[in-house]
mmCIF entry with sequence, helices, sheets and N, C-alpha, C, O atoms, coordinates in Angstrom:
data_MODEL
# 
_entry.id   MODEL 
# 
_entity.id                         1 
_entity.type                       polymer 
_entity.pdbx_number_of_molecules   1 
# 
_entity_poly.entity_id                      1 
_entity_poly.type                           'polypeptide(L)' 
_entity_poly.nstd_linkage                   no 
_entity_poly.nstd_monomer                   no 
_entity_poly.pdbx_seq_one_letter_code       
;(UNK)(UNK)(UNK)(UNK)(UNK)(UNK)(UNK)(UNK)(UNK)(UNK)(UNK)(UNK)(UNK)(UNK)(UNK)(UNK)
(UNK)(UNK)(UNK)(UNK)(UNK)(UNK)(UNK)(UNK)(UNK)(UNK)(UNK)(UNK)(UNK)(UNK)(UNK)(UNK)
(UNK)(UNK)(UNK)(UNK)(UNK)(UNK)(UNK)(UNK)(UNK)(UNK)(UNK)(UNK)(UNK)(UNK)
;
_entity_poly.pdbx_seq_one_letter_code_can   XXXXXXXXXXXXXXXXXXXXXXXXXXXXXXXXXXXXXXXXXXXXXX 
_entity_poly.pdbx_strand_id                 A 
# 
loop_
_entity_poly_seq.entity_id 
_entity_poly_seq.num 
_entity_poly_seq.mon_id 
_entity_poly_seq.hetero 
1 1  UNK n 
1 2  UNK n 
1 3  UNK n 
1 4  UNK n 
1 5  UNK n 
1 6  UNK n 
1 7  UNK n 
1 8  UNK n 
1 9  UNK n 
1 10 UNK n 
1 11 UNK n 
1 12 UNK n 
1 13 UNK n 
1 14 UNK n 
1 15 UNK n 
1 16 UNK n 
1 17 UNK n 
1 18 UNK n 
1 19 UNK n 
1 20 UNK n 
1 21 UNK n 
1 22 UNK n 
1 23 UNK n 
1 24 UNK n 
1 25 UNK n 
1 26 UNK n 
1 27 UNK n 
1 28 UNK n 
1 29 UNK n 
1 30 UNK n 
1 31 UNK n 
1 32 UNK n 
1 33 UNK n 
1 34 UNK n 
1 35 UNK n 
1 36 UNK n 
1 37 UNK n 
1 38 UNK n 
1 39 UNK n 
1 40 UNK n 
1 41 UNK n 
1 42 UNK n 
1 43 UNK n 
1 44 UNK n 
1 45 UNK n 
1 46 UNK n 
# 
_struct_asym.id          A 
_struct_asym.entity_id   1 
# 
loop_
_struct_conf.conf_type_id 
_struct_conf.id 
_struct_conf.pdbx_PDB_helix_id 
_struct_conf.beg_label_comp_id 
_struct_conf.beg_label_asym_id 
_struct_conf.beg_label_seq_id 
_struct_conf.pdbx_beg_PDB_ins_code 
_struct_conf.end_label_comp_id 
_struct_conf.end_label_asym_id 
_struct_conf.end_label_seq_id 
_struct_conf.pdbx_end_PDB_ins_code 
_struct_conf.beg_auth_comp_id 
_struct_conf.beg_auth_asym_id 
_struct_conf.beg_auth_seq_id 
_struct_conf.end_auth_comp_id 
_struct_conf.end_auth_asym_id 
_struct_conf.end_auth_seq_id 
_struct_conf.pdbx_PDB_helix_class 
_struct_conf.details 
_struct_conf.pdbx_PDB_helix_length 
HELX_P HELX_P1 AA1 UNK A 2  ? UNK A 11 ? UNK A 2  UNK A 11 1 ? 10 
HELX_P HELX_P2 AA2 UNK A 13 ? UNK A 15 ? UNK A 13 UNK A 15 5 ? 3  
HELX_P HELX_P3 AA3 UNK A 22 ? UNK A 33 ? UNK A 22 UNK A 33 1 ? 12 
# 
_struct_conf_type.id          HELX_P 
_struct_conf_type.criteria    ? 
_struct_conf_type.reference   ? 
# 
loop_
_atom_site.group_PDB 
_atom_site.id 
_atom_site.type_symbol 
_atom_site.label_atom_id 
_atom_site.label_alt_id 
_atom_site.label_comp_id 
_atom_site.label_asym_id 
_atom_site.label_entity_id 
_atom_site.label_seq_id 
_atom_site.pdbx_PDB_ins_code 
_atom_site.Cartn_x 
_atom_site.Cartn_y 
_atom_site.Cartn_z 
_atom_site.occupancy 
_atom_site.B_iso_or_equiv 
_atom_site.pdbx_formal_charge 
_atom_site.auth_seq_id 
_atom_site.auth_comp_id 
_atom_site.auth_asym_id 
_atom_site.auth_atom_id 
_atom_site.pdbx_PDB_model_num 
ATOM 1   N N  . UNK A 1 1  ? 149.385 113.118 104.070 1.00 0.00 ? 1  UNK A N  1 
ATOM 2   C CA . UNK A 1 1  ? 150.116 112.642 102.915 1.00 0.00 ? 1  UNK A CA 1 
ATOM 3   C C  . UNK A 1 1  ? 151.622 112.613 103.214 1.00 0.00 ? 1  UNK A C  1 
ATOM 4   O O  . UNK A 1 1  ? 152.469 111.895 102.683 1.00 0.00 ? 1  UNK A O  1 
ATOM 5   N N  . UNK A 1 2  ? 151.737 113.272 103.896 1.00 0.00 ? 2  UNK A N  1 
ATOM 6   C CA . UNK A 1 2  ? 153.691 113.637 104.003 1.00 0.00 ? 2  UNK A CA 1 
ATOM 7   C C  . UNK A 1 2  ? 153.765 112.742 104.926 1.00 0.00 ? 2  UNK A C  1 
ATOM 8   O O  . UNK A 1 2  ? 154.882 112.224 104.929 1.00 0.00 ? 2  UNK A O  1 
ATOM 9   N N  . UNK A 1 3  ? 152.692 112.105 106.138 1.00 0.00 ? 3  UNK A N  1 
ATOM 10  C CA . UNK A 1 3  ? 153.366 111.192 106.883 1.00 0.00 ? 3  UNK A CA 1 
ATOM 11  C C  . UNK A 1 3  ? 153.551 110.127 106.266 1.00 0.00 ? 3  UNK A C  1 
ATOM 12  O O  . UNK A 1 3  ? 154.590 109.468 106.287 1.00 0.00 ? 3  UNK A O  1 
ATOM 13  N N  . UNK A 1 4  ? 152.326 109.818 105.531 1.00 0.00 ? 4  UNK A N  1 
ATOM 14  C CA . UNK A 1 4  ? 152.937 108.176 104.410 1.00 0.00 ? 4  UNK A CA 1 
ATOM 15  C C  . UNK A 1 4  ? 154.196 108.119 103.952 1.00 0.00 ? 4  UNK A C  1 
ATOM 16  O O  . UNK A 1 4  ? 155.005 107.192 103.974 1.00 0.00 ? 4  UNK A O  1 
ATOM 17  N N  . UNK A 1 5  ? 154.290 109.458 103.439 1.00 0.00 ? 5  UNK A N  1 
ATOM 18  C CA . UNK A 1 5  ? 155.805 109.374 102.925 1.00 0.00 ? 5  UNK A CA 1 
ATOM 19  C C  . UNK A 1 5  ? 156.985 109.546 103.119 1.00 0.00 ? 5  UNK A C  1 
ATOM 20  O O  . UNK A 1 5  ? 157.971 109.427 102.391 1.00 0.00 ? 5  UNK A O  1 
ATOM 21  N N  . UNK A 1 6  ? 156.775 109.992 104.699 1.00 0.00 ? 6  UNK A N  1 
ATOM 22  C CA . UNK A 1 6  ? 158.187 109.939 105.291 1.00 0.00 ? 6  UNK A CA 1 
ATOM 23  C C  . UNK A 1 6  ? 157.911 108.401 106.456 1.00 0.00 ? 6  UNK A C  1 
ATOM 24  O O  . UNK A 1 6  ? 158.848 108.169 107.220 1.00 0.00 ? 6  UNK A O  1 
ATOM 25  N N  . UNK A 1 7  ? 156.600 107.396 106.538 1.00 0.00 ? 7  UNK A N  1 
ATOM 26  C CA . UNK A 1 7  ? 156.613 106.401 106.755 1.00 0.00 ? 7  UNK A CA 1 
ATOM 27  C C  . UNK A 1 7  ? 157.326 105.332 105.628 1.00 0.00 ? 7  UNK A C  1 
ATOM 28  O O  . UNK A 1 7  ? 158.170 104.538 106.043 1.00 0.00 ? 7  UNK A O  1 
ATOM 29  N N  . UNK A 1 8  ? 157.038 105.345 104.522 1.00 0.00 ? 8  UNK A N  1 
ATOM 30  C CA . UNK A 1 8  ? 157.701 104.711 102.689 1.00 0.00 ? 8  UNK A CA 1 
ATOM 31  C C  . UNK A 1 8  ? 158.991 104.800 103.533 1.00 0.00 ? 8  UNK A C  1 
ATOM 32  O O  . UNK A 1 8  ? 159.353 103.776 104.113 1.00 0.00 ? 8  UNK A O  1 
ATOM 33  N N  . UNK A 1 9  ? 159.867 106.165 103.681 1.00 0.00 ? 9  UNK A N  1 
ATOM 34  C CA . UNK A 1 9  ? 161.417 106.267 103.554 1.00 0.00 ? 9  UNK A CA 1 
ATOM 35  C C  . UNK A 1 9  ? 161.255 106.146 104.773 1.00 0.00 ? 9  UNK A C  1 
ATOM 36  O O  . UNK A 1 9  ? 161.774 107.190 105.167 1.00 0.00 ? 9  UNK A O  1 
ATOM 37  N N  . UNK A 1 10 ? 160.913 105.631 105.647 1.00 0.00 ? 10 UNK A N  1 
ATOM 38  C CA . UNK A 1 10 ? 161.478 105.020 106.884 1.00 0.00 ? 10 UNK A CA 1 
ATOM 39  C C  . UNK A 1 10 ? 161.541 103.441 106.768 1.00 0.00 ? 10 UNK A C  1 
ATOM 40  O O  . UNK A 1 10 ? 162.471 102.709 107.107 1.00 0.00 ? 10 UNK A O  1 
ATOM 41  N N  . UNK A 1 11 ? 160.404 103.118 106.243 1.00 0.00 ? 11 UNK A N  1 
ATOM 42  C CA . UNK A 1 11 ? 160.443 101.576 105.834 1.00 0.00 ? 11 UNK A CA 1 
ATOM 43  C C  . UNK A 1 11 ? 161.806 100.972 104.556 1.00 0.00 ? 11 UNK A C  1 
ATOM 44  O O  . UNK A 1 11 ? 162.230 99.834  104.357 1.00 0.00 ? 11 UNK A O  1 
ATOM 45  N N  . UNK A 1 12 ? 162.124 102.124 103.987 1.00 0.00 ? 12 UNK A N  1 
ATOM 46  C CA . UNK A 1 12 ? 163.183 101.798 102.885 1.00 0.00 ? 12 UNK A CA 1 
ATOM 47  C C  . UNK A 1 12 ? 164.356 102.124 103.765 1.00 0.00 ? 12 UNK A C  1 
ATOM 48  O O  . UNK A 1 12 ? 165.286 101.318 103.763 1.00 0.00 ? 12 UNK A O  1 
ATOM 49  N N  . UNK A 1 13 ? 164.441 103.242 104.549 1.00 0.00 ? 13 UNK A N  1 
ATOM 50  C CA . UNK A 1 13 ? 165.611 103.198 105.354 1.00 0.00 ? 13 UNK A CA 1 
ATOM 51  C C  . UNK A 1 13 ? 166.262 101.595 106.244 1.00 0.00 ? 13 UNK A C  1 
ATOM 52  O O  . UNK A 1 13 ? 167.375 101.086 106.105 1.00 0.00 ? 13 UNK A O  1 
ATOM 53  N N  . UNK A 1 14 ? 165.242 101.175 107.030 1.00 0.00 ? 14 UNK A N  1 
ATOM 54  C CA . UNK A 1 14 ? 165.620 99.965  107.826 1.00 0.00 ? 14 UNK A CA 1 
ATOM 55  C C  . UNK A 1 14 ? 165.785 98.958  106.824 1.00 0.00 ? 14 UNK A C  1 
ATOM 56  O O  . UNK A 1 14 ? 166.273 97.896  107.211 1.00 0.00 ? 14 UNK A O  1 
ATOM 57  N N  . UNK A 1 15 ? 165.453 99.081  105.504 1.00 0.00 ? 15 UNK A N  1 
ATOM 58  C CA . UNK A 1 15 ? 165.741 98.139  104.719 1.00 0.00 ? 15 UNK A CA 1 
ATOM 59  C C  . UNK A 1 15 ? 167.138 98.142  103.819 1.00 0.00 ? 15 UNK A C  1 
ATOM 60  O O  . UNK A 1 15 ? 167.663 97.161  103.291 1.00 0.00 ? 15 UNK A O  1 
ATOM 61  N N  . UNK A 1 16 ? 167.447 99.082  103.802 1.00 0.00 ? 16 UNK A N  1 
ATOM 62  C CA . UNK A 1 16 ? 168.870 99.485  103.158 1.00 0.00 ? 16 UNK A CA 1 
ATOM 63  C C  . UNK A 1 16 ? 170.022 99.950  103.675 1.00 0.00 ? 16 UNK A C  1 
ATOM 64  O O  . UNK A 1 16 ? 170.763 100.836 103.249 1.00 0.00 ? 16 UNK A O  1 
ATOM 65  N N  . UNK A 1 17 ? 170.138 99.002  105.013 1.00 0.00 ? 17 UNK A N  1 
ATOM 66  C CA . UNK A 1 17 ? 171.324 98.572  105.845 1.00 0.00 ? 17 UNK A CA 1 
ATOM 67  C C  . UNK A 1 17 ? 172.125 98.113  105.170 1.00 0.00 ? 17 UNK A C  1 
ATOM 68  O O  . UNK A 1 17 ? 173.288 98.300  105.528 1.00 0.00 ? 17 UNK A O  1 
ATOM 69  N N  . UNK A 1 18 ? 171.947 97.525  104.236 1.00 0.00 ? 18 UNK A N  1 
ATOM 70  C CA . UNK A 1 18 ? 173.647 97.038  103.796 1.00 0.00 ? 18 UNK A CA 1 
ATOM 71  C C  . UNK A 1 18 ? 173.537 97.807  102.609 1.00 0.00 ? 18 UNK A C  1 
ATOM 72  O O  . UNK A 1 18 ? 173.871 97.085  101.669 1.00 0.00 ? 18 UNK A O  1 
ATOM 73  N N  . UNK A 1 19 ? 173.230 98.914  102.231 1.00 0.00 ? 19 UNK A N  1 
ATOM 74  C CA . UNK A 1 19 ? 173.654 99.505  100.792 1.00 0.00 ? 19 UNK A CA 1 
ATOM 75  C C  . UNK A 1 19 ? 175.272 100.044 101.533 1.00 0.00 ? 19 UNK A C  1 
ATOM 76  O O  . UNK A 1 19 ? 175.506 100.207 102.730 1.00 0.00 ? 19 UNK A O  1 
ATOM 77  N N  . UNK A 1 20 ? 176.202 100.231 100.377 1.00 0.00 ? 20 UNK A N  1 
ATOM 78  C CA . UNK A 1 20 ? 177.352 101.119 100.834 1.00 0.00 ? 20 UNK A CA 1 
ATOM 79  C C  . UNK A 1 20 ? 177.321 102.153 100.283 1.00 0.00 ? 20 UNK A C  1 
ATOM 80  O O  . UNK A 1 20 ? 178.412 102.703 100.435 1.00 0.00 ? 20 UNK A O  1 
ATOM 81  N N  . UNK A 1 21 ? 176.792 102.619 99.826  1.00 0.00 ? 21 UNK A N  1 
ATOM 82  C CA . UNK A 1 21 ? 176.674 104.113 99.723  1.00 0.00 ? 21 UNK A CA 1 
ATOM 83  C C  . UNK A 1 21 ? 175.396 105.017 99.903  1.00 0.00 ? 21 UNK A C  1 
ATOM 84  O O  . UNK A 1 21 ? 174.224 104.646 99.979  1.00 0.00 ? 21 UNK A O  1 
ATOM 85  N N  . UNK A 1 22 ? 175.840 106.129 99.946  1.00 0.00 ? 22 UNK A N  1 
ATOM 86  C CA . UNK A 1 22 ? 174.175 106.889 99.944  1.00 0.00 ? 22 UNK A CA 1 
ATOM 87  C C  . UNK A 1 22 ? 173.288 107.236 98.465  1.00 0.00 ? 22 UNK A C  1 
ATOM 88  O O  . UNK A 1 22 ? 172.089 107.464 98.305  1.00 0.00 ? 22 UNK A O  1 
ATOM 89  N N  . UNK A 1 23 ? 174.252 107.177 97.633  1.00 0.00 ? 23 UNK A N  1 
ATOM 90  C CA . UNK A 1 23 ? 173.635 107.021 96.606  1.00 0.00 ? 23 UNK A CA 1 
ATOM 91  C C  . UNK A 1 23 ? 173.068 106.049 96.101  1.00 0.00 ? 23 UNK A C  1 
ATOM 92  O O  . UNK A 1 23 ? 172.470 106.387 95.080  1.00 0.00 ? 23 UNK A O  1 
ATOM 93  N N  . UNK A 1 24 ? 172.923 104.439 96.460  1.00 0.00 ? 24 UNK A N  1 
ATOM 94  C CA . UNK A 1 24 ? 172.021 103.549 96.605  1.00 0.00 ? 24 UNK A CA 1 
ATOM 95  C C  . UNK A 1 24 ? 170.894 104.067 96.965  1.00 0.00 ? 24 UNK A C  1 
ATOM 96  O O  . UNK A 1 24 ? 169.895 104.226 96.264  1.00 0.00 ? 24 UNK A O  1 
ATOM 97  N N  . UNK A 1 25 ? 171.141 104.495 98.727  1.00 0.00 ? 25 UNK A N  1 
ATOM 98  C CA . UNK A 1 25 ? 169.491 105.116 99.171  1.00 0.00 ? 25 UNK A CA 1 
ATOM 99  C C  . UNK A 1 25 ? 168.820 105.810 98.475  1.00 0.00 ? 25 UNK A C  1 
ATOM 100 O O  . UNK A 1 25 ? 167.737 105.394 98.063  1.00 0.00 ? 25 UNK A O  1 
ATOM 101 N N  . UNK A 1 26 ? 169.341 107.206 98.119  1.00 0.00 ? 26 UNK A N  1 
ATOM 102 C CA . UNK A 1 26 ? 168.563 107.768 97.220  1.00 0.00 ? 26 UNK A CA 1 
ATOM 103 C C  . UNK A 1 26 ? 167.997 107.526 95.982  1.00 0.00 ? 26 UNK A C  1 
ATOM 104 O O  . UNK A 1 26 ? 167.190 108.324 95.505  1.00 0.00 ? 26 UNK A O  1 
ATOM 105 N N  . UNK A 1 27 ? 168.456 106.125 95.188  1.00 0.00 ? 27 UNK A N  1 
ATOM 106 C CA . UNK A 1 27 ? 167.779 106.115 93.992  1.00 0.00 ? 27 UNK A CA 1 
ATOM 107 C C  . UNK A 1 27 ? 166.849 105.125 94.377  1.00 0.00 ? 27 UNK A C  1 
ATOM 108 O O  . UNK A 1 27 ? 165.893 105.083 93.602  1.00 0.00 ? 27 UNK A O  1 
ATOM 109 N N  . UNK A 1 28 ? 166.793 104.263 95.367  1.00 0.00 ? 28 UNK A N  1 
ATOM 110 C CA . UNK A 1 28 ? 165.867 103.244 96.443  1.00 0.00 ? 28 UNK A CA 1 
ATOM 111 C C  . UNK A 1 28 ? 164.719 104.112 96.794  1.00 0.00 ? 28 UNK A C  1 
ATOM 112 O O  . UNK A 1 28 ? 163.590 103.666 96.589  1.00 0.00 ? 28 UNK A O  1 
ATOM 113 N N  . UNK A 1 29 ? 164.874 105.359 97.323  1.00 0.00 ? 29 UNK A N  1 
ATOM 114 C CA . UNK A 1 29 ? 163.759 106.344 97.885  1.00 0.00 ? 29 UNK A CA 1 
ATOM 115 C C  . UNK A 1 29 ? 163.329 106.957 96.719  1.00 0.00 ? 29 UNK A C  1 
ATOM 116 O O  . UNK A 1 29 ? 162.142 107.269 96.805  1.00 0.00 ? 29 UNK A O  1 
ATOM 117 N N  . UNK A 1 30 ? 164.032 107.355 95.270  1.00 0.00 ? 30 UNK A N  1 
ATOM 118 C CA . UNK A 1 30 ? 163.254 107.860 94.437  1.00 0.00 ? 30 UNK A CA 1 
ATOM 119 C C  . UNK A 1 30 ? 162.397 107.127 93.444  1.00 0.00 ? 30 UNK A C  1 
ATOM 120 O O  . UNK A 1 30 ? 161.491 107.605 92.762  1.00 0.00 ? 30 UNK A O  1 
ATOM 121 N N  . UNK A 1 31 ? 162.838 105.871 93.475  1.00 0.00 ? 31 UNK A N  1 
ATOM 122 C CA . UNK A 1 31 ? 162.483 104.770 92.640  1.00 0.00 ? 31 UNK A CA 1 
ATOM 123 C C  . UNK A 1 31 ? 160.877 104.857 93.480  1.00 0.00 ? 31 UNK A C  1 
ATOM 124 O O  . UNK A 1 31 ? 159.944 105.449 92.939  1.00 0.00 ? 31 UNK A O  1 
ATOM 125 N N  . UNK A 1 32 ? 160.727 104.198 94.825  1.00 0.00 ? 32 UNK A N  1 
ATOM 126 C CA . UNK A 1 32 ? 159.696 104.107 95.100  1.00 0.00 ? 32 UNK A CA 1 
ATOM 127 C C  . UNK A 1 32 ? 158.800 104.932 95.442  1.00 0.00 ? 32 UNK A C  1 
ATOM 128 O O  . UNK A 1 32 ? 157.629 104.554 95.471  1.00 0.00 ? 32 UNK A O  1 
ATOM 129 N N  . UNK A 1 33 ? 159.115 106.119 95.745  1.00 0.00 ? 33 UNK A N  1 
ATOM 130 C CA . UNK A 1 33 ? 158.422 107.332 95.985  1.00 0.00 ? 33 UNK A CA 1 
ATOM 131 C C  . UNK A 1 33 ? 157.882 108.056 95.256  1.00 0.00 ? 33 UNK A C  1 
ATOM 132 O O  . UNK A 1 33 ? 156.905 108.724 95.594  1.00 0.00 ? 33 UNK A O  1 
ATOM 133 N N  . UNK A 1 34 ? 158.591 108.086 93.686  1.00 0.00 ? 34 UNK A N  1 
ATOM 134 C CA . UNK A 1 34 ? 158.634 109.272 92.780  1.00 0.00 ? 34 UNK A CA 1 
ATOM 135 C C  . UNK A 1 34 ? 157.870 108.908 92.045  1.00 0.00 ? 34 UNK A C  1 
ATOM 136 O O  . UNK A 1 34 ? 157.830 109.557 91.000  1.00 0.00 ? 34 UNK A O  1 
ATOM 137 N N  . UNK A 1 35 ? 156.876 107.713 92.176  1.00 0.00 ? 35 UNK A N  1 
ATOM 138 C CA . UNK A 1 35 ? 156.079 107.041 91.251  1.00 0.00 ? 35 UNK A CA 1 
ATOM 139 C C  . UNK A 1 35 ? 156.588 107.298 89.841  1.00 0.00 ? 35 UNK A C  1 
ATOM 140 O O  . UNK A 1 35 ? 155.940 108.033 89.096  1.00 0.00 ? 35 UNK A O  1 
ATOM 141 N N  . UNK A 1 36 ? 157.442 106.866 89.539  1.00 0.00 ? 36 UNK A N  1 
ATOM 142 C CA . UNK A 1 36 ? 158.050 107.052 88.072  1.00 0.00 ? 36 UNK A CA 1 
ATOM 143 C C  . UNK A 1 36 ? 157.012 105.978 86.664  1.00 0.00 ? 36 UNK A C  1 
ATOM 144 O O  . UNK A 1 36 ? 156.224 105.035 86.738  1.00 0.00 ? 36 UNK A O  1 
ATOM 145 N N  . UNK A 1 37 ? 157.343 106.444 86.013  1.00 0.00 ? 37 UNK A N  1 
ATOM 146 C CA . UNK A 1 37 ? 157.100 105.985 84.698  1.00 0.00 ? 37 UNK A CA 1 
ATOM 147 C C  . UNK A 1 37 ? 157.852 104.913 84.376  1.00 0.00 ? 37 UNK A C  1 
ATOM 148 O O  . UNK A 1 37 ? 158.932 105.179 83.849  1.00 0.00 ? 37 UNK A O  1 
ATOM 149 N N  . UNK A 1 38 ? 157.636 103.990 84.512  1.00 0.00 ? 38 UNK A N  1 
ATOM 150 C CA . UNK A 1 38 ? 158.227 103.164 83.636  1.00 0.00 ? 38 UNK A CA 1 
ATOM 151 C C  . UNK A 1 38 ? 158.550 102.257 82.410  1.00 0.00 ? 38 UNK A C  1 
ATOM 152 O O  . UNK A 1 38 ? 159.215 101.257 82.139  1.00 0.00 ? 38 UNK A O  1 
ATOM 153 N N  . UNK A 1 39 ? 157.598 103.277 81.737  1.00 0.00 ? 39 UNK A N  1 
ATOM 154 C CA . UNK A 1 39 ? 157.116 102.223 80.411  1.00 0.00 ? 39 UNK A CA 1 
ATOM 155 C C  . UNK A 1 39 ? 157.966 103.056 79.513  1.00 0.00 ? 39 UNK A C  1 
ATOM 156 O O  . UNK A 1 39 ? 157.864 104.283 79.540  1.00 0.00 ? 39 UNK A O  1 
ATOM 157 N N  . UNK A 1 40 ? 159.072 102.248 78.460  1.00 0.00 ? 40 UNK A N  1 
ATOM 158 C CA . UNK A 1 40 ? 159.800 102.983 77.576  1.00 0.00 ? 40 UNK A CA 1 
ATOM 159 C C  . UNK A 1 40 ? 158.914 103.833 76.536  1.00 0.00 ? 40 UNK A C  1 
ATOM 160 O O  . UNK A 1 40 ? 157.988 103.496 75.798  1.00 0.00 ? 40 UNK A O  1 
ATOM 161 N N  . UNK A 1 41 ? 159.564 105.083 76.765  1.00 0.00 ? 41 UNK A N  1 
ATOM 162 C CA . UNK A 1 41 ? 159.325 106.177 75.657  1.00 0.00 ? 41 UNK A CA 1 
ATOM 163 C C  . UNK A 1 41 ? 159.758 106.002 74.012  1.00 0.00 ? 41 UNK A C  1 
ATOM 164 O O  . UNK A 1 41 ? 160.951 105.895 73.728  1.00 0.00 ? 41 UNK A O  1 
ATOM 165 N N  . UNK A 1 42 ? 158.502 105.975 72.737  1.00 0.00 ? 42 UNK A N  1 
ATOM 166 C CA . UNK A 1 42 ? 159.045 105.878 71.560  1.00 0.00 ? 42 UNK A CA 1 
ATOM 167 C C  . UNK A 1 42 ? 159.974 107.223 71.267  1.00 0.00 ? 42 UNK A C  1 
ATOM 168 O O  . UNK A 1 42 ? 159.524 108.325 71.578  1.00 0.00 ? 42 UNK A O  1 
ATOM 169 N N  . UNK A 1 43 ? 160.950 107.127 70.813  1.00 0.00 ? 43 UNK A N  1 
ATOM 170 C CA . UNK A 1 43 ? 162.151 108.187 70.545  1.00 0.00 ? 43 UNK A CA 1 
ATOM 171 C C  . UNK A 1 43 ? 162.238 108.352 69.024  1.00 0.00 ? 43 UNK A C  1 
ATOM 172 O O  . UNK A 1 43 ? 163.232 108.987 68.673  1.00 0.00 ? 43 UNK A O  1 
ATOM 173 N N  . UNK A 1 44 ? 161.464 107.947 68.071  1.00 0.00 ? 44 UNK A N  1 
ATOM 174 C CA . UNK A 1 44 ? 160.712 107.764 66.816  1.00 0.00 ? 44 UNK A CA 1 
ATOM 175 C C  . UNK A 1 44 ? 159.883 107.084 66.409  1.00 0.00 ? 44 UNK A C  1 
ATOM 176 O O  . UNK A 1 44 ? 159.442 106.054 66.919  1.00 0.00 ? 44 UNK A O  1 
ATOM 177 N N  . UNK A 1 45 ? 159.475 107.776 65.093  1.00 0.00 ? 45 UNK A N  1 
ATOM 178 C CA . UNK A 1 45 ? 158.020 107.173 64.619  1.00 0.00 ? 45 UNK A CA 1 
ATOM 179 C C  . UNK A 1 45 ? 158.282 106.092 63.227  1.00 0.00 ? 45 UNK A C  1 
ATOM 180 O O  . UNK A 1 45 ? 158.974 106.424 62.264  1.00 0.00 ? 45 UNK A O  1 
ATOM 181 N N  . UNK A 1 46 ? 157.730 105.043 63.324  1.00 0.00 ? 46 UNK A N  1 
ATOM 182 C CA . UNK A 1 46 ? 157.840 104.144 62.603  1.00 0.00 ? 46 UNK A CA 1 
ATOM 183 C C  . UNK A 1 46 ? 157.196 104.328 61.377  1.00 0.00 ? 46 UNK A C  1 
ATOM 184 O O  . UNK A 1 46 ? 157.236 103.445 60.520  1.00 0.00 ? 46 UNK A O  1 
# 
């Protein structure tokens, strides 16, 4: 499992040659890695 995923951030690394900062990379590596949620949360009830 850990090699897939340090294969993911090797494949996002050679791909994020032109970011200028490192904080690009890291939200690039957490975006795709961190399997996030992305469906908006209700914050009240109707």
């Amino acid at each position: 499992m850990s090699e897939g995923l340090n294969s993911k951030i090797q494949s996002i690394k050679s791909a994020a040659r032109g970011f200028h900062s490192f904080a690009s990379y890291r939200i690039r590596i957490l975006f795709f890695c961190g399997k996030l949620d992305l469906k908006p949360r209700l914050t009240h009830s109707i």
